[in-house]
DSSP file (Angstrom, degrees, kcal/mol; ACC not computed):
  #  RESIDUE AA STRUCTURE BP1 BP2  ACC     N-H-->O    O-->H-N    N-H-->O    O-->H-N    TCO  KAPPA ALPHA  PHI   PSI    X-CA   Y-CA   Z-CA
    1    1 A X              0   0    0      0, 0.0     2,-0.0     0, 0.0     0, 0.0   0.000 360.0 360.0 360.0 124.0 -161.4 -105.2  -30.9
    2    2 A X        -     0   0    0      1,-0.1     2,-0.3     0, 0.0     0, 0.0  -0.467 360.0-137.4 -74.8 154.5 -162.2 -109.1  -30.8
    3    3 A X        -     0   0    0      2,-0.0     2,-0.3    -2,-0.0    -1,-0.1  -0.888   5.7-139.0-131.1 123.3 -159.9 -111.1  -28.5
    4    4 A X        -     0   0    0     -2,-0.3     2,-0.5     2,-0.0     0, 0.0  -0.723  27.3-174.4 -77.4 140.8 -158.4 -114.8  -30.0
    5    5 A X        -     0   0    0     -2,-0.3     3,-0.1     1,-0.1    -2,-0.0  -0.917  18.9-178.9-143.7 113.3 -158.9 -116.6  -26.7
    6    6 A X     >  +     0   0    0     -2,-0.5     4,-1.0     1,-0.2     5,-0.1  -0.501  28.8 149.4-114.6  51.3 -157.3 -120.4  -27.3
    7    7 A X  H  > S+     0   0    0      1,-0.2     4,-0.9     2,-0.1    -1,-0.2   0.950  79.3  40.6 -40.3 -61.0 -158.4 -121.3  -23.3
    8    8 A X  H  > S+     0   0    0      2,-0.2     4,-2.0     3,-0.2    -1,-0.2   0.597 111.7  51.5 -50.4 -48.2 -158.8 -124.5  -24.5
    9    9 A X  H >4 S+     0   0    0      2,-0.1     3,-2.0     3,-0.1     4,-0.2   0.926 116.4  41.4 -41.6 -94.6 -155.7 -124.9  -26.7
   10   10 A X  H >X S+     0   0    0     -4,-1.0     3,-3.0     1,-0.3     4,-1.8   0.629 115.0  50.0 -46.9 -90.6 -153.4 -123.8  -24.2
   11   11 A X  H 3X S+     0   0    0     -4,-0.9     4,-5.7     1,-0.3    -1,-0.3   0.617 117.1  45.0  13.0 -72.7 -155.1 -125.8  -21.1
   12   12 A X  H <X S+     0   0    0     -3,-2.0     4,-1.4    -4,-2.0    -1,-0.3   0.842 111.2  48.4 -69.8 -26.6 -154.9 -128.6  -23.4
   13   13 A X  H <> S+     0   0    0     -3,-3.0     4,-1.5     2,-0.2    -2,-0.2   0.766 113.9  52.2 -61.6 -24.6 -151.0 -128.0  -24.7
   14   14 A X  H  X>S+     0   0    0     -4,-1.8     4,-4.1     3,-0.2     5,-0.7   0.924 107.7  47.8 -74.0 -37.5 -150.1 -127.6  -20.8
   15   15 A X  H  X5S+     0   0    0     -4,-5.7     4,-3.6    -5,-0.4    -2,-0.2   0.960 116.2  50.0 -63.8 -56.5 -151.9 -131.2  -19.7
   16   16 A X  H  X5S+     0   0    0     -4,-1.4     4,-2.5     1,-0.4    -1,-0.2   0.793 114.0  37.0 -57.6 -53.7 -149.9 -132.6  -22.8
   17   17 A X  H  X5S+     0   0    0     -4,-1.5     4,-1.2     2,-0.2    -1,-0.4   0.992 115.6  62.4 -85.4 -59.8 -146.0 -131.2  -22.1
   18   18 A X  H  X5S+     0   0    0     -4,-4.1     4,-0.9     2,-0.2    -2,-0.3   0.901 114.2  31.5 -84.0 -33.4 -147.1 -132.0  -18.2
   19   19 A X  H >X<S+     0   0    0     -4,-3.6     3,-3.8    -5,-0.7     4,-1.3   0.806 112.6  60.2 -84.2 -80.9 -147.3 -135.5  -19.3
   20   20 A X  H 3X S+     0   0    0     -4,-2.5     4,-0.8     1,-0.3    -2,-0.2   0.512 112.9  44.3  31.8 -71.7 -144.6 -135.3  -21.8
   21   21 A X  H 3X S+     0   0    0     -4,-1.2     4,-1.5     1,-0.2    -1,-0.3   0.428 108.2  54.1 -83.0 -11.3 -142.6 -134.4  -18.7
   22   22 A X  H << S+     0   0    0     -3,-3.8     4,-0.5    -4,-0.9    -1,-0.2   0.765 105.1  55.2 -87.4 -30.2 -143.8 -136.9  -16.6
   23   23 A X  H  X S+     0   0    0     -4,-1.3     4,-0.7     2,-0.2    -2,-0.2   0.809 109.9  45.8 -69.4 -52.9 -143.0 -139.5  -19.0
   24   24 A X  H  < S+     0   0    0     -4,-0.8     4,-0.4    -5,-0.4    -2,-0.2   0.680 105.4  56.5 -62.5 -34.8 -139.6 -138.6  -19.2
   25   25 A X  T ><>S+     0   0    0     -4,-1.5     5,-3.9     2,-0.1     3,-0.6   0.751 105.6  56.9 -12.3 -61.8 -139.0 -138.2  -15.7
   26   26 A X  T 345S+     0   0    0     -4,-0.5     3,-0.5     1,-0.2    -2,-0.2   0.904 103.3  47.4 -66.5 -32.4 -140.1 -141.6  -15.4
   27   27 A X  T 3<5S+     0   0    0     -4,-0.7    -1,-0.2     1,-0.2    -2,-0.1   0.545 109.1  59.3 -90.5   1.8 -137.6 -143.2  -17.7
   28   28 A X  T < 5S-     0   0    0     -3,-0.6    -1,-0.2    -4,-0.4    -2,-0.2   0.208 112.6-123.5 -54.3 -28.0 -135.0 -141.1  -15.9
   29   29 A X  T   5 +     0   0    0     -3,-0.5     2,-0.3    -4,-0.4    -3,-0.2   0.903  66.5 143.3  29.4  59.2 -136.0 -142.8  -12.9
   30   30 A X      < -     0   0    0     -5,-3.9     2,-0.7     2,-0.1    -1,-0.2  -0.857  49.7-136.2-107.6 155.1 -136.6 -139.4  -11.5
   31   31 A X        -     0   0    0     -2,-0.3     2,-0.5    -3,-0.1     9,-0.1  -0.863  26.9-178.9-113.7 135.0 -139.8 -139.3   -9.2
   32   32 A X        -     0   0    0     -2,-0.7     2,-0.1   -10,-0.1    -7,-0.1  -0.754   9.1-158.2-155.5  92.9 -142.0 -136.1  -10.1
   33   33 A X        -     0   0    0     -2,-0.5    -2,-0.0     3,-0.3     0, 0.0  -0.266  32.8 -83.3 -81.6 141.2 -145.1 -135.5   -8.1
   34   34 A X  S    S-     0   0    0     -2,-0.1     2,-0.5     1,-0.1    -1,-0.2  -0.404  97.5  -4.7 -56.9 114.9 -148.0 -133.5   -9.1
   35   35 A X  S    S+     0   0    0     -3,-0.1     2,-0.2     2,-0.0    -1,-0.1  -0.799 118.5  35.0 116.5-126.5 -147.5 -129.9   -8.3
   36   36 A X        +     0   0    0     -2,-0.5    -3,-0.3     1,-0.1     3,-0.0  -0.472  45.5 173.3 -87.0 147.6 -144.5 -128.5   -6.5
   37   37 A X    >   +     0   0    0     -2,-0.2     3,-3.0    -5,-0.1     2,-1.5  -0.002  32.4 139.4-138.4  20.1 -141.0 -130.5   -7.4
   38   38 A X  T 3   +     0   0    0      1,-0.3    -1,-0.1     0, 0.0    -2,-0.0   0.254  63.6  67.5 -60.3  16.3 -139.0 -127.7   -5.3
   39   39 A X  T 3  S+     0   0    0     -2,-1.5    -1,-0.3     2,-0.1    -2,-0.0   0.544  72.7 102.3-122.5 -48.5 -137.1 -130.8   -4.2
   40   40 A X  S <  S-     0   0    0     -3,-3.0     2,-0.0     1,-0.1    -3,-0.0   0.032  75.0-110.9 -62.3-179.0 -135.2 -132.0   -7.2
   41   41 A X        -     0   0    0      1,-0.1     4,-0.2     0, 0.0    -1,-0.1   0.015  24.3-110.2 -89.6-172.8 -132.1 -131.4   -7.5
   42   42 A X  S  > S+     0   0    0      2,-0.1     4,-4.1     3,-0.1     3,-0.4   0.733 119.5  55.6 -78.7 -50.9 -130.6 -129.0  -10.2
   43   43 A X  H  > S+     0   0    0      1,-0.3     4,-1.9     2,-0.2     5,-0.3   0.893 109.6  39.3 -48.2 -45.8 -129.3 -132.0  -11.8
   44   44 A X  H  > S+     0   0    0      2,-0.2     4,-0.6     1,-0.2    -1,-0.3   0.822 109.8  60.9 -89.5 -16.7 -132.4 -133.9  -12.1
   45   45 A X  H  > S+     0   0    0     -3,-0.4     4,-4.3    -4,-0.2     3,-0.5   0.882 112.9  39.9 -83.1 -70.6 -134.4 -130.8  -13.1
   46   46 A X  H  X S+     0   0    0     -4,-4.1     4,-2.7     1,-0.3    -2,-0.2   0.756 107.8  59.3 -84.7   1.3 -132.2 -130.4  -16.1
   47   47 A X  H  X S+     0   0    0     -4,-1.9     4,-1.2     3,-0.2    -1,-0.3   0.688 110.0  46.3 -52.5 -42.8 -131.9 -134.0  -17.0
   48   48 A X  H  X S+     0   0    0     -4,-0.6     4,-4.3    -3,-0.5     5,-0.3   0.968 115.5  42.3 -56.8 -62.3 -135.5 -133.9  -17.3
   49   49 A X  H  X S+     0   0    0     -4,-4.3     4,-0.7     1,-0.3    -2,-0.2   0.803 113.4  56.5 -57.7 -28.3 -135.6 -130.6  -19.4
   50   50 A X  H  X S+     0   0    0     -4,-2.7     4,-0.6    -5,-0.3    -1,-0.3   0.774 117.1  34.9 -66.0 -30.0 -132.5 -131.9  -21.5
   51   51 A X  H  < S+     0   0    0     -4,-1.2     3,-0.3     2,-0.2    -2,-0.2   0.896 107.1  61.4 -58.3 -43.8 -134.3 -135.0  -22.5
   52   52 A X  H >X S+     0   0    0     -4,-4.3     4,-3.0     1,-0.3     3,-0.7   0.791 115.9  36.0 -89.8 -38.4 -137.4 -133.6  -22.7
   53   53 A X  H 3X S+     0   0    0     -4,-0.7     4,-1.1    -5,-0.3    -1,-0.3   0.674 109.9  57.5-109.9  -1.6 -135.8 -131.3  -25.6
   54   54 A X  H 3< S+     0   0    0     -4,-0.6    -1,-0.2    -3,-0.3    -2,-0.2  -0.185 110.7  47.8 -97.2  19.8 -133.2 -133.8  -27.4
   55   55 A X  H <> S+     0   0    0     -3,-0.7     4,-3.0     3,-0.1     5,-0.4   0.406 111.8  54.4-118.4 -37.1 -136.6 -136.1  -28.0
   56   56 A X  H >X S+     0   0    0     -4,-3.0     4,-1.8     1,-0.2     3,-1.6   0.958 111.0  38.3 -53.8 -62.9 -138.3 -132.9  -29.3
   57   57 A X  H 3< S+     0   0    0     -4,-1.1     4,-0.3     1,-0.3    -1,-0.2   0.491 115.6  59.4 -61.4  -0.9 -135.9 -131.9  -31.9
   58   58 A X  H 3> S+     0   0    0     -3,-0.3     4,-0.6     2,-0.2     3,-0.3   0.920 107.3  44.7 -80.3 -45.7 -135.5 -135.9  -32.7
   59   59 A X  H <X S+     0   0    0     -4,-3.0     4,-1.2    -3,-1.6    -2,-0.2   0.644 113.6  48.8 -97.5 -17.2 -139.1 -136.3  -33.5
   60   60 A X  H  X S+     0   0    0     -4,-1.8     4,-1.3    -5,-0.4    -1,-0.3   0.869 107.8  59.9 -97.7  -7.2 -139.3 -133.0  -35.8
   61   61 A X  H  4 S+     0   0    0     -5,-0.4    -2,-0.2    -3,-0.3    -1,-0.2   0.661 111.3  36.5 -82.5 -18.7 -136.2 -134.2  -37.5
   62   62 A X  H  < S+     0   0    0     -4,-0.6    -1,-0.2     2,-0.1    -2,-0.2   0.661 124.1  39.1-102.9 -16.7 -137.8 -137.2  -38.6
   63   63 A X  H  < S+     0   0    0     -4,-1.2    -2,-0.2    -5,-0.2    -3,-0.1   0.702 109.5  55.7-110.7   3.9 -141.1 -135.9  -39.3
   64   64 A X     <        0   0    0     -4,-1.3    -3,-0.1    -5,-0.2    -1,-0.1   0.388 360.0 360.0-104.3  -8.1 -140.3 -132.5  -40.9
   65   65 A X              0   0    0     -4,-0.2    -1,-0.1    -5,-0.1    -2,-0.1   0.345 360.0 360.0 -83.6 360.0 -138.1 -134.0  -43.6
């Protein structure tokens, strides 16, 4: 049985959302270092991840209509 193997995809969907996240972070003026973030807060963790998903569903709401 053949195996779909998207190494490449994925690889390249993770660098994307790690910048994605970095980006957002940034305009947050949360500081989020390459690697381990075992530091943030709870708060700032989900401030990221709540942005980070109230820009997605903005951008498929304008471009999926």
């Amino acid at each position: 049985m053949a195996r779909n193997s998207n190494n490449n995809t994925s690889s390249d969907s993770k660098s994307k959302l790690q910048s994605f996240k970095s980006e957002v972070a940034s305009s947050l003026n949360i500081d989020l270092k390459p690697g381990y973030n075992g530091d943030l807060t709870s708060r700032e963790a989900g401030s990221i991840g709540g942005e980070m998903v109230k820009r997605m569903i903005s951008y498929a709401e304008k471009n999926l209509h």
